[in-house]
C-alpha positions in Angstrom: 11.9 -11.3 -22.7 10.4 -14.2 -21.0 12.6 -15.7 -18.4 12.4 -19.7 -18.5 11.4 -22.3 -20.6 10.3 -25.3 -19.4 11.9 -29.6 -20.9 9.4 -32.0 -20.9 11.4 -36.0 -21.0 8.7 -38.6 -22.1 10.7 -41.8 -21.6 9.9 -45.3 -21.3 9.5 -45.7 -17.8 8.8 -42.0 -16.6 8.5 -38.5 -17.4 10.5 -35.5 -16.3 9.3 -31.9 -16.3 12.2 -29.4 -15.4 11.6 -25.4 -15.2 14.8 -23.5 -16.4 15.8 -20.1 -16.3 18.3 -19.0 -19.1 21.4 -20.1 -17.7 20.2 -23.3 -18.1 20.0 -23.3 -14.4 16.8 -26.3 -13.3 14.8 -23.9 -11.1 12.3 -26.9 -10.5 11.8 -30.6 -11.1 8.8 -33.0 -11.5 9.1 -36.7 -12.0 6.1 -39.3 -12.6 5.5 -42.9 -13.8 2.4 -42.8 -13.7 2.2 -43.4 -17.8 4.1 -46.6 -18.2 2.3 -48.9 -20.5 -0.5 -46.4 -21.2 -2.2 -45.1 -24.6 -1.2 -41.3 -25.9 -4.4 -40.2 -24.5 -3.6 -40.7 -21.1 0.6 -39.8 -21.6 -0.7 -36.7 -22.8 -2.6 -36.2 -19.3 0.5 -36.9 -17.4 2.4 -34.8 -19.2 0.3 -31.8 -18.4 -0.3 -32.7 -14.6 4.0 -32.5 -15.0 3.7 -29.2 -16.6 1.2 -28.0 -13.9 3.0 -29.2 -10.9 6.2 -27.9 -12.0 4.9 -24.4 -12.3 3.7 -24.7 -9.0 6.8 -25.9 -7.3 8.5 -22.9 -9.2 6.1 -20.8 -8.2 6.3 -18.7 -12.0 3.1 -18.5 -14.1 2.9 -19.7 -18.0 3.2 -16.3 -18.9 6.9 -16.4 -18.1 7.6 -19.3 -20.0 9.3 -18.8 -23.3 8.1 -22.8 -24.7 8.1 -26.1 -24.1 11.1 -28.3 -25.5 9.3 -31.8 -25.5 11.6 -34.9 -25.9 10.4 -38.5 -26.7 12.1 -41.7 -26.3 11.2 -43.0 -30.0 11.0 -42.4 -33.5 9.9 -38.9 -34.1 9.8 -36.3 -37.0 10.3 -33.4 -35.3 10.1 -30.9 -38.2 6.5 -32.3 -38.6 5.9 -32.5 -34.7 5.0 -36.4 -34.9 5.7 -39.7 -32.8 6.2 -42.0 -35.6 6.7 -44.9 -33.3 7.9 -46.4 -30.4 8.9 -49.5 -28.8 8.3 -48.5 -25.5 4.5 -47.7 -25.3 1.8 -49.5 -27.4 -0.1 -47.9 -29.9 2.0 -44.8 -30.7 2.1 -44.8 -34.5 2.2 -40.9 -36.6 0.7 -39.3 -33.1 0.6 -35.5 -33.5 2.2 -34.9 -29.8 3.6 -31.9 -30.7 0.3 -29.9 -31.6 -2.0 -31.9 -29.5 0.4 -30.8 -25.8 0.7 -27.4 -27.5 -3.2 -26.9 -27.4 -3.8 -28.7 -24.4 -1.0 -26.7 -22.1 -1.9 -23.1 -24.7 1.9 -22.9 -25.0 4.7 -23.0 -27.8 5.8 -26.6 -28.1 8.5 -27.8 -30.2 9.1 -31.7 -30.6 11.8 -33.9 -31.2 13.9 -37.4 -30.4 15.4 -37.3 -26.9 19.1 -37.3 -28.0 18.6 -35.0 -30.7 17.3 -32.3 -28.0 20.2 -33.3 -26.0 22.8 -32.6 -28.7 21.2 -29.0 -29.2 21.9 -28.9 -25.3 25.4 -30.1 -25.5 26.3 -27.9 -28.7 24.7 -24.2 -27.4 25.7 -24.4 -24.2 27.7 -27.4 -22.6 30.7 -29.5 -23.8 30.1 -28.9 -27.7 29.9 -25.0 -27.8 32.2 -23.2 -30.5 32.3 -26.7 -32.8 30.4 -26.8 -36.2 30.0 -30.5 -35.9 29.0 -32.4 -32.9 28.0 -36.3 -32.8 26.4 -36.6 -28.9 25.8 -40.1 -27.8 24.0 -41.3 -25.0 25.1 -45.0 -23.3 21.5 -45.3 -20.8 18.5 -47.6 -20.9 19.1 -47.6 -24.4 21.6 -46.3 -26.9 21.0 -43.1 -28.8 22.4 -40.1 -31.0 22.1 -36.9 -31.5 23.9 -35.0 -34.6 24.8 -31.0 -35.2 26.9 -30.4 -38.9 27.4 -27.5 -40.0 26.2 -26.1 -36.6 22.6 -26.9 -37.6 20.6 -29.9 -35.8 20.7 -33.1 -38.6 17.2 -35.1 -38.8 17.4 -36.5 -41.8 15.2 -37.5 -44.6 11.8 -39.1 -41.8 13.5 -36.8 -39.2 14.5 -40.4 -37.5 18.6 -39.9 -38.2 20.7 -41.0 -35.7 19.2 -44.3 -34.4 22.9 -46.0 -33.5 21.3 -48.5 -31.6 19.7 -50.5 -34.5 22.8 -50.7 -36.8 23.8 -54.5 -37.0 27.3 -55.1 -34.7 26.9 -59.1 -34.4 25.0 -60.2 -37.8 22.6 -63.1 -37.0 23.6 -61.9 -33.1 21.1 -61.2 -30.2 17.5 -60.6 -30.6 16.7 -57.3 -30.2 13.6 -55.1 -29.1 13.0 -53.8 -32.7 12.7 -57.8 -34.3 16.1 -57.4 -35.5 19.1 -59.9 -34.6 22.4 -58.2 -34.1 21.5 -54.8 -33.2 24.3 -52.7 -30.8 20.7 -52.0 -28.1 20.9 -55.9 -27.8 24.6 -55.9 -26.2 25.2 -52.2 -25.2 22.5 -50.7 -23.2 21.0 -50.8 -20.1 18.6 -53.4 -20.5 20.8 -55.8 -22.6 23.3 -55.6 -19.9 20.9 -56.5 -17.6 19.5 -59.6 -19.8 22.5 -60.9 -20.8 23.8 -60.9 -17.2 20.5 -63.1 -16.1 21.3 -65.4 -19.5 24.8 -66.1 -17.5 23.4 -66.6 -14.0 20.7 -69.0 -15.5 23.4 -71.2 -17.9 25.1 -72.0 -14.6 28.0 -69.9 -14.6 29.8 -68.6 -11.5 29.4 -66.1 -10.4 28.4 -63.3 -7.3 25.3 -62.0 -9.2 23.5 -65.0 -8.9 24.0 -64.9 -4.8 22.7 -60.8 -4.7 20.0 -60.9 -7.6 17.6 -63.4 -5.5 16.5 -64.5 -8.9 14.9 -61.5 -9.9 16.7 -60.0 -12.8 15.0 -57.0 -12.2 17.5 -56.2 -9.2 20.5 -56.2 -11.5 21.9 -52.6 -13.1 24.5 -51.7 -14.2 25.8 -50.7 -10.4 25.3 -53.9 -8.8 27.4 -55.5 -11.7 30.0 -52.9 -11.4 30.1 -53.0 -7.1 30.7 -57.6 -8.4 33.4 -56.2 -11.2 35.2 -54.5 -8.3 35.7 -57.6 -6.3 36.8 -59.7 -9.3 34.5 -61.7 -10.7 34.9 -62.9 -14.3 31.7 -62.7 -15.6 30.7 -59.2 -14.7 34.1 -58.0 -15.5 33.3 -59.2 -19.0 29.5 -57.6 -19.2 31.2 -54.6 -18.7 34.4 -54.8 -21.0 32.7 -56.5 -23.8 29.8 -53.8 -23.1 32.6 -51.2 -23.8 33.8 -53.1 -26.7 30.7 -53.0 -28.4 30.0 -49.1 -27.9 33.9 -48.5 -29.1 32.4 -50.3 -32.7 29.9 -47.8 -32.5 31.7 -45.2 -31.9 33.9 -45.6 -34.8 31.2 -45.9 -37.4 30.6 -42.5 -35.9 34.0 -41.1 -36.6 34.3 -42.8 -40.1 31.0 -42.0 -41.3 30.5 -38.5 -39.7 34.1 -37.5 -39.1 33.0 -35.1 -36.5 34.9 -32.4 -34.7 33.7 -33.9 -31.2 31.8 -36.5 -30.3 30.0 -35.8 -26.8 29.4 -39.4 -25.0 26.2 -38.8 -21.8 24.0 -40.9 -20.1 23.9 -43.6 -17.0 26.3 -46.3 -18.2 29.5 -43.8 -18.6 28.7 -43.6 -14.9 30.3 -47.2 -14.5 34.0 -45.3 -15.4 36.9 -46.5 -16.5 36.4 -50.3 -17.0 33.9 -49.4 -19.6 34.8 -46.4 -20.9 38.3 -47.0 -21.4 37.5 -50.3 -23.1 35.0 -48.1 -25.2 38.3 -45.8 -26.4 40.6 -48.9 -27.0 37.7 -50.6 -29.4 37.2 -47.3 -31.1 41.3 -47.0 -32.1 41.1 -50.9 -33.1 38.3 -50.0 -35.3 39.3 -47.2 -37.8 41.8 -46.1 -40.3 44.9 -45.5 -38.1 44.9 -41.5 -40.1 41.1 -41.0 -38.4 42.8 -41.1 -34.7 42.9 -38.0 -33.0 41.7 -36.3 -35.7 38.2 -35.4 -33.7 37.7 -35.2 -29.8 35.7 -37.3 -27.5 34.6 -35.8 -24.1 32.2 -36.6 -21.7 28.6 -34.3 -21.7 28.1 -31.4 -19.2 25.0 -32.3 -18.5 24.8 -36.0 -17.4 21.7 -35.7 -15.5 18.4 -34.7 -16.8 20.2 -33.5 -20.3 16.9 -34.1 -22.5 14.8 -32.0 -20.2 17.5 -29.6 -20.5 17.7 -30.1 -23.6 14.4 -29.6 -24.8 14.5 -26.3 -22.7 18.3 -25.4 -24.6 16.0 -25.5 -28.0 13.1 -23.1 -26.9 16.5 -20.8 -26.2 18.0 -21.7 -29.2 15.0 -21.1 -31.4 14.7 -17.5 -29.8 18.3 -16.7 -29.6 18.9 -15.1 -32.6 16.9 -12.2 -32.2 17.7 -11.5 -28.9 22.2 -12.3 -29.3 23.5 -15.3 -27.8 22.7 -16.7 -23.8 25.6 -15.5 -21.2 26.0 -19.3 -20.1 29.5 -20.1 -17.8 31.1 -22.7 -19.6 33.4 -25.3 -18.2 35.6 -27.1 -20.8 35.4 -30.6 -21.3 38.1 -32.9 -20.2 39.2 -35.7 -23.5 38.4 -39.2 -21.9 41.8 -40.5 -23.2 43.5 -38.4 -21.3 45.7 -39.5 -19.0 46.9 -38.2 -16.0 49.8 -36.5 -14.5 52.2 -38.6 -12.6 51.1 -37.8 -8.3 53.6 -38.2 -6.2 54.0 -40.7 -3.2 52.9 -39.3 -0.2 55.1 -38.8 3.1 54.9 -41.7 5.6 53.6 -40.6 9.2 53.8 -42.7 12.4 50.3 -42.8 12.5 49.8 -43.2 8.6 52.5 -46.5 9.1 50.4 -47.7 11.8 47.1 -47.6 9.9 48.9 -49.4 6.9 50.2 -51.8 8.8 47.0 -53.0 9.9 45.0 -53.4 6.3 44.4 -57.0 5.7 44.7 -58.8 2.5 44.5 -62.3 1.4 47.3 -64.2 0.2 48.8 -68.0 -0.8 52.4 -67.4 -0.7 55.4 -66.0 0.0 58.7 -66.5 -2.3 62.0 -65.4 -1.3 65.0 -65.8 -3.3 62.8 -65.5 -6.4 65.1 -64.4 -9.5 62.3 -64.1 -12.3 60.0 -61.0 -10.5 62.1 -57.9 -10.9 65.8 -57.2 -10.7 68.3 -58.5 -8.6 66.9 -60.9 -5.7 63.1 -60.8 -5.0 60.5 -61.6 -2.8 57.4 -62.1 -4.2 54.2 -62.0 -2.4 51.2 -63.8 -4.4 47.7 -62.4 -4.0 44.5 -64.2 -4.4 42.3 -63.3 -6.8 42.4 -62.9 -10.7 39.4 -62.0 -13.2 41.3 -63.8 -15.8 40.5 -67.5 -16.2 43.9 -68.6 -18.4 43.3 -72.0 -20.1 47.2 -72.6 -19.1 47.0 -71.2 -15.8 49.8 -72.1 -13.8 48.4 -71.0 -10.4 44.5 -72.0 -10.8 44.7 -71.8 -6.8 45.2 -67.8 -7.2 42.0 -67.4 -9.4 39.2 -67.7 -6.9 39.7 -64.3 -4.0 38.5 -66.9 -0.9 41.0 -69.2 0.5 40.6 -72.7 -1.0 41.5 -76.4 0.6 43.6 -78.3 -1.5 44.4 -81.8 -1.3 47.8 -83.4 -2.5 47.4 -87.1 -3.6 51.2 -87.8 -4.1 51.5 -86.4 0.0 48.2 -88.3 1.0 49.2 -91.4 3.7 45.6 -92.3 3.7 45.6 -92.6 7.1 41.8 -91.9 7.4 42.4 -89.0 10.3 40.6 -86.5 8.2 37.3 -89.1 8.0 37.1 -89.2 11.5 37.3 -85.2 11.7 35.2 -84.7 9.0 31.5 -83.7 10.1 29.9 -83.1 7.0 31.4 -86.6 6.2 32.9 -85.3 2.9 35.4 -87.8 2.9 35.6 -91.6 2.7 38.9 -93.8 3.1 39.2 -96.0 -0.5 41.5 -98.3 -0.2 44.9 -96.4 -0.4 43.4 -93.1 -1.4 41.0 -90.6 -0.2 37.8 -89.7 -2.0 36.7 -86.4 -1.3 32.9 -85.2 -2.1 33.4 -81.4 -2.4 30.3 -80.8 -2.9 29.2 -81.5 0.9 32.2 -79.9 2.1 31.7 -76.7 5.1 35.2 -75.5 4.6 35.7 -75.8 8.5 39.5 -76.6 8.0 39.6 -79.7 10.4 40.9 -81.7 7.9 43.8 -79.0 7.3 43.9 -79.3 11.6 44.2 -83.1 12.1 46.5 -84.3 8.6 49.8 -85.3 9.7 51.9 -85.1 6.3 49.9 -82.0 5.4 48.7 -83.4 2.4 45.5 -81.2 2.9 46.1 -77.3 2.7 44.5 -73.8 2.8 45.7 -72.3 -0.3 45.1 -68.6 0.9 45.4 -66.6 4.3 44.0 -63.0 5.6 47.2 -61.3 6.9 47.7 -57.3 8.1 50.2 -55.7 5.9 52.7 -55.4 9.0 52.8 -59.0 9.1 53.9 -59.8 5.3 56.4 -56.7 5.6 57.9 -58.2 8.3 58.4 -61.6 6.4 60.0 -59.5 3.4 62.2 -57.3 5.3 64.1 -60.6 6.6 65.6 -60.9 3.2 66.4 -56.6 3.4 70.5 -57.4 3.3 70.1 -59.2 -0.3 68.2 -56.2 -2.0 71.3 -53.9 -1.8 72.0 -55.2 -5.7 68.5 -53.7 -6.6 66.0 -57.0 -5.3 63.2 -55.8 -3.4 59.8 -56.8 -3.0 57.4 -58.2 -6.0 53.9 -58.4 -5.8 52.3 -61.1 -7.9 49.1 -63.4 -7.8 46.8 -63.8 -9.5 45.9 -60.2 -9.7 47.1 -57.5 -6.9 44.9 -55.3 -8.4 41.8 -57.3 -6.9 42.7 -55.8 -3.7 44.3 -52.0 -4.5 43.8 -50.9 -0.6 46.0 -54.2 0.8 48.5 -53.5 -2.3 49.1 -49.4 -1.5 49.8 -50.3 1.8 52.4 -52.9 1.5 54.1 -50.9 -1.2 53.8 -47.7 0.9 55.5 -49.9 3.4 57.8 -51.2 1.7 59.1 -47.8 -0.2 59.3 -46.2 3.1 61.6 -48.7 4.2 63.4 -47.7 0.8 63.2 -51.5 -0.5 62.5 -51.2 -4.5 59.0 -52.4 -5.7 57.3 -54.0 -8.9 54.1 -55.4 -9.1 53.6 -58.4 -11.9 50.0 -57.5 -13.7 47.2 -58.9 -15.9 46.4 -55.3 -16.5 42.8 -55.7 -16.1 41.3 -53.3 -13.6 40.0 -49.6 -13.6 42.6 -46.7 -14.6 42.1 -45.4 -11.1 43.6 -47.9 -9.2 46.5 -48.1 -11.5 47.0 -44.1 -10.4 46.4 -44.7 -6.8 50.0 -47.0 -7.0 51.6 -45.3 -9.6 53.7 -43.7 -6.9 54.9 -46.5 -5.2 56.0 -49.2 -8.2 59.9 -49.2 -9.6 58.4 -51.6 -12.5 55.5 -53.0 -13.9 55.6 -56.5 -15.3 52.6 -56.1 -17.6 51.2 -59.6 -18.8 50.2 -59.9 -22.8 48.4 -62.9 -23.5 47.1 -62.0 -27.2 46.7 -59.1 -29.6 43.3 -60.2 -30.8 40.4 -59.6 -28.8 38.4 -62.4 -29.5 40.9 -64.6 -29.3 41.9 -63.4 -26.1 38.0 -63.8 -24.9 38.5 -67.2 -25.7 41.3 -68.6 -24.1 41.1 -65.8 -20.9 37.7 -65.3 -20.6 38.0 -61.6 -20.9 38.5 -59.0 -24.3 41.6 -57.5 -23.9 40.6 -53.4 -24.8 41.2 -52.3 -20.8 44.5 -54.1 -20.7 45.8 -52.2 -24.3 44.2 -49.1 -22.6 46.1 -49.3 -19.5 49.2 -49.8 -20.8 49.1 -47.4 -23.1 48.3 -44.5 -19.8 51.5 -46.0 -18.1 53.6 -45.7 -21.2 52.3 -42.5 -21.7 53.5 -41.7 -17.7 56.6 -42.8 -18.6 56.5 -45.6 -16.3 59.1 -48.3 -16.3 57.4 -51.6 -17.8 58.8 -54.9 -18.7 56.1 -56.2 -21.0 55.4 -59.9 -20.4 54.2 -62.6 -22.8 53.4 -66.1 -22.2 54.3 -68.8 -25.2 51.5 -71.2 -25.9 51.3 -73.2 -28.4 48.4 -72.9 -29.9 47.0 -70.1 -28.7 49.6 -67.0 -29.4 53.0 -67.9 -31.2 51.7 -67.9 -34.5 54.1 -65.1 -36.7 51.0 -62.7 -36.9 50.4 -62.5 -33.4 54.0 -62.0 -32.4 54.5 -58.6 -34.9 51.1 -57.8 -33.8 52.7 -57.5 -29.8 56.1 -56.6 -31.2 54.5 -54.2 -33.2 52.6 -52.9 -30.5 54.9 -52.7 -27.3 57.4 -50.5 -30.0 54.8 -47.9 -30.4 55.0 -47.7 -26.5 57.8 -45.8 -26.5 61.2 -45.6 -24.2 59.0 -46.6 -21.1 59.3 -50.4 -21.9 62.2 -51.6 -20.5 62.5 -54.9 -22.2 59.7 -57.5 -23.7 60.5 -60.9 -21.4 59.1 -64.3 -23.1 57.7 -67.1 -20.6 57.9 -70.3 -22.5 54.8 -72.6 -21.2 55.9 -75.2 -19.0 53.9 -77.9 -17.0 54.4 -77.6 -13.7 50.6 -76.8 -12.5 49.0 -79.9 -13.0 49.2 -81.2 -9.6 47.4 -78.2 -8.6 44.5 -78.6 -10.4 44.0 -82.1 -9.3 44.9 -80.4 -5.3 42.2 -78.7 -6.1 39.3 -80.7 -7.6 39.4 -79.4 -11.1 41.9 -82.2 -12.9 39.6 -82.1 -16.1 40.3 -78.8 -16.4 44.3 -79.2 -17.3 44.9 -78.0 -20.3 48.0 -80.3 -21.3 49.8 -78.3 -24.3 53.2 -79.7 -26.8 56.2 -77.8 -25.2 57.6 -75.4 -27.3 61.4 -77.0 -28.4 64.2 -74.3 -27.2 64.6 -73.8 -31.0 60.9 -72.4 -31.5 61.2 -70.4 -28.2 64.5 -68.4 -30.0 63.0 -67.8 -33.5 60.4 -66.1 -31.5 62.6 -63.7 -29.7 64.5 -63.6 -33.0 61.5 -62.2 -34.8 60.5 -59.9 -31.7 64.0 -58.4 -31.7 63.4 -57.4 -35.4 61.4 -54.8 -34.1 64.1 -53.1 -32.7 63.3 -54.8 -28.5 65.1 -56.1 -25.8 63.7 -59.5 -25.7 64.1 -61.9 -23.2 63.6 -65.9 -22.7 62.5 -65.9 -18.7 61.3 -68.7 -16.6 62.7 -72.2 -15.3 61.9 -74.9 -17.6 63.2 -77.6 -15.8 59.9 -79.2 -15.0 58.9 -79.9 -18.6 57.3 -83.3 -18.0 55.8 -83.5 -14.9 55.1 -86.8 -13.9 
């Protein structure tokens, strides 16, 4: 009984060699990339100088290796032992790899697509074991899939089943690497996320990429885009949820074509976590037959790194194994990514710990006592900058960008020319009885802020320790006793999850009651890191549809459904909030889509509050540069506003009409 076999990974940009014993343990590991853009002749002398060296490092002779399990990243007939093509190396067209590495390493060899090696991995010995049909899909440089039925690997007709990546998810979309327009490996893989983040940094759009790619689109990944997600920025938020979006449509041609028992999901981009993955989920439930949910399992691979050399080394077992019974392997069961977590509890509150919370910094534009619409009883509501969403009716565009801004308030303005004179970058000129401001020579050094006398110039947004803004809301502590409290609203506290645990651990250990008013758009862990601390979540809803919601938010909406649905599910309290636009979301379909889908939520939702659009921002925009941008809607008449709670209410809701209207024509 020979003791190891050995995986052999011919990618695109390099080949792995990996030794392992039959526990699947890697004994040994060789990586080159010394084959990128070469002719089979001289892959084939890499791949033996692998198969050398990793013998060596092992220090086990080919006698005590089983086979060789050789995975290629391409078309392949594996039942024939043949590269039929591939799109990473020239000049690989019906290559006999299989028999030409068996004769020149003298060894067993068996051959086959990368992610079909990987779902014989997956289904003998990791997260698909004991199921008779497993789907395993790999999110990396590219976009793959491996399929088991009837326990028994699927190759179909050419041996070339399973090539996801070229079905058409955007006809007459993106060009892709195979000629075709539309396929999912031209908006949901490693290297389309990369190019279509590089498309967006060279149309002009804002964003941090551009400032950390030094215009080489080689130093974006999917990590750098992520680390810019984190922080907020709208356009790689949306690489990453509309990335997700596009692997949940895959996905569920999976489940309605193949109906499988489990689909495994593996490679580098499920790495990224919740903001894609969950997004992945949501598009996959928005995509099939409501009777195909639930009815199979999706779970994450056990072996995310190196799982094609494994695999190819889980097939020489496999091949064997019947004549000698089945591999002892430990076995860890898989954990469903929809899952969603039990409720943690909020931690006790040291001296120190207060001490350390006290100091965390945030950034913020206001402060709002005596606010009525943010919660029960009386409020104060603390505003965060920052928001990923870019609203086309935005009633606080000075919360969008994370950095404090200067605005400038014509109607305030005395044009008395004191912030010329200050000015050093001579931004500003006096005209007449107004002042003309050149932004685009502006430092930001706050002089004008310094010298204006009727304040007309502002800093919308200020750093302050958590201490400090406590301090501001407990002077309002003696009006909370009819359940008011604190309300933290923006923009998006979510943008900045450390600055919003610590005022809300603050805050509940001074036992004032909490909410926090949310687009919903962030990762599921940050959502759990505050779950303790919140008494309610006002959860925005702009719009049902996705694309529709791209278009007037900038953003798909599959991680906001997603994250509702986990707090529902944690039976947190939620006020579910939707904004009226005309236009945009008060047509009757849209309105039973949301009522539709806030009753499937369950007891948790405490009502379904309705914020008629009103005017009152445009003053902003023109404070802050961006007049043309005002999108100036038709007011909805009161009559409008109550046949759509009318028809909300049908669905068995607590609806209700929130929000001052009293500044319906701004002048």
């Amino acid at each position: 009984m020979k003791p190891y076999a050995i995986g052999i990974d011919v990618g695109g940009t390099k080949i792995a060699t990996g030794v392992l014993d039959r526990s699947l343990n890697l004994v040994s590991v060789h990586v080159s990339k010394e084959h990128a853009g070469q002719l089979p002749a001289q892959v084939v002398d890499t791949i033996e100088r692998g198969y050398r060296a990793v013998l060596e490092q092992a220090r086990i002779s080919a006698d005590e290796v089983a086979g060789v399990g050789l995975s290629f990243a391409g078309h392949t007939n594996g039942r024939r032992g043949v590269v039929l093509t591939s799109s990473n190396m020239p000049e690989w067209d019906q290559v006999p790899l299989r028999d030409i590495v068996s004769k020149r390493l003298n060894q067993h060899v068996l051959l086959d697509n990368d992610t079909n090696l990987a779902v014989v991995a997956e289904h003998r010995y990791g997260a698909g074991r004991g199921a008779d049909d497993v789907v395993y899909v790999t999110f990396s440089t590219g976009v793959g899939m491996g399929i088991i039925v009837g326990g028994k690997l699927y190759q179909g007709y050419t041996g070339t089943a399973g090539e996801i990546g070229h079905t058409v998810v955007e006809t007459d979309g993106r060009r892709c690497s195979c000629g075709k327009r539309g396929c999912l490996m031209a908006y949901a893989c490693g290297i389309a996320l990369r190019n279509r983040a590089w498309e967006r940094i060279q149309s002009g759009e804002e964003t941090e990429l551009r400032d950390l790619c030094w215009d080489d689109p080689q130093l974006i990944n999917g990590e750098l885009i992520c680390e810019v997600a984190s922080r907020g920025d709208p356009v790689a938020q949306d690489l990453i949820i509309s990335t997700g979006r596009y692997l949940g449509i895959a996905l569920s041609t999976i489940v309605q074509v193949l109906n499988p028992e489990l689909i495994v999901i593996g490679g580098g981009l499920t790495n990224i976590g919740s903001m894609l993955l969950d997004p992945c989920i949501e598009s996959l439930r928005q995509n099939i037959h409501p009777v195909l949910w639930g009815a199979g399992r999706i779970v994450p691979g056990r072996f995310q790194a190196n799982v094609s050399v494994i695999g190819g080394a889980a097939a020489v077992f496999s091949e064997i194994e019947s004549g000698e019974g089945a591999a002892q392997i430990q076995y860890v069961a898989p954990v469903p990514l929809d899952w969603t977590a039990a409720a943690r509890a909020a931690l006790p509150l040291t001296d120190e710990d207060r001490s350390a919370l006290e100091r965390v910094e945030g950034t913020v534009f206001d402060v709002q006592r005596y606010s009525l619409d943010d919660g029960p009883g009386l409020r104060t509501a603390v505003f965060f900058k920052g928001c990923p969403l870019r609203c086309a009716w935005c009633s606080n565009p000075e919360s969008q960008q994370v950095r404090p801004e200067l605005l400038l308030f014509a109607a305030s303005c005395l044009a008395c020319g004191a912030c010329v004179e200050t000015c050093a970058a001579e931004g500003r000129t006096l005209a007449g009885d107004h002042i003309e401001w050149d932004r685009r020579v502006c430092t930001r050094c706050g002089e004008c802020v310094r010298t204006c006398p009727a304040q007309a110039t502002t800093w919308s947004g200020r750093r302050q320790p958590a201490g400090e803004i406590l301090s501001e809301v407990l002077r309002d502590a003696a009006f909370y006793e009819d359940g008011g409290g604190l309300t933290l609203t923006g923009g998006e506290p979510l943008l900045q999850p450390a600055f919003a645990e610590a005022l809300l651990r603050l805050a509940k250990a001074k036992h004032l009651g909490t909410a926090i008013e949310t687009t919903g758009n962030a990762p599921w862990e940050i959502f759990e890191s505050l779950y303790p601390y919140l008494d309610l979540w006002l959860y925005d809803l702009k719009h049902m549809d996705s694309h529709a919601h791209h278009n007037w938010t900038g953003l798909g909406n599959e991680l906001i459904l997603s994250n509702l649905r986990k707090l529902a599910a944690l039976g947190a309290p939620i006020c579910v909030r939707m904004p009226l636009i005309p236009g945009v979301n008060v047509s009757d379909d849209n309105l039973r889509r949301t009522a539709e889908f806030v009753a499937q939520l369950g007891p948790a939702v405490r009502s379904l509050d309705l914020l008629p659009y009103h005017k009152l921002a445009r003053a902003k925009y023109e404070a802050l540069g961006c007049g043309g941008k005002w999108w100036d809607a038709e007011l909805m008449p009161d009559d409008q506003v109550q046949s759509a709670a009318k028809l909300m209410r049908s669905y068995n809701l607590t609806v209700r009409i929130v929000g001052d209207r009293s500044g319906k024509e701004t002048p």
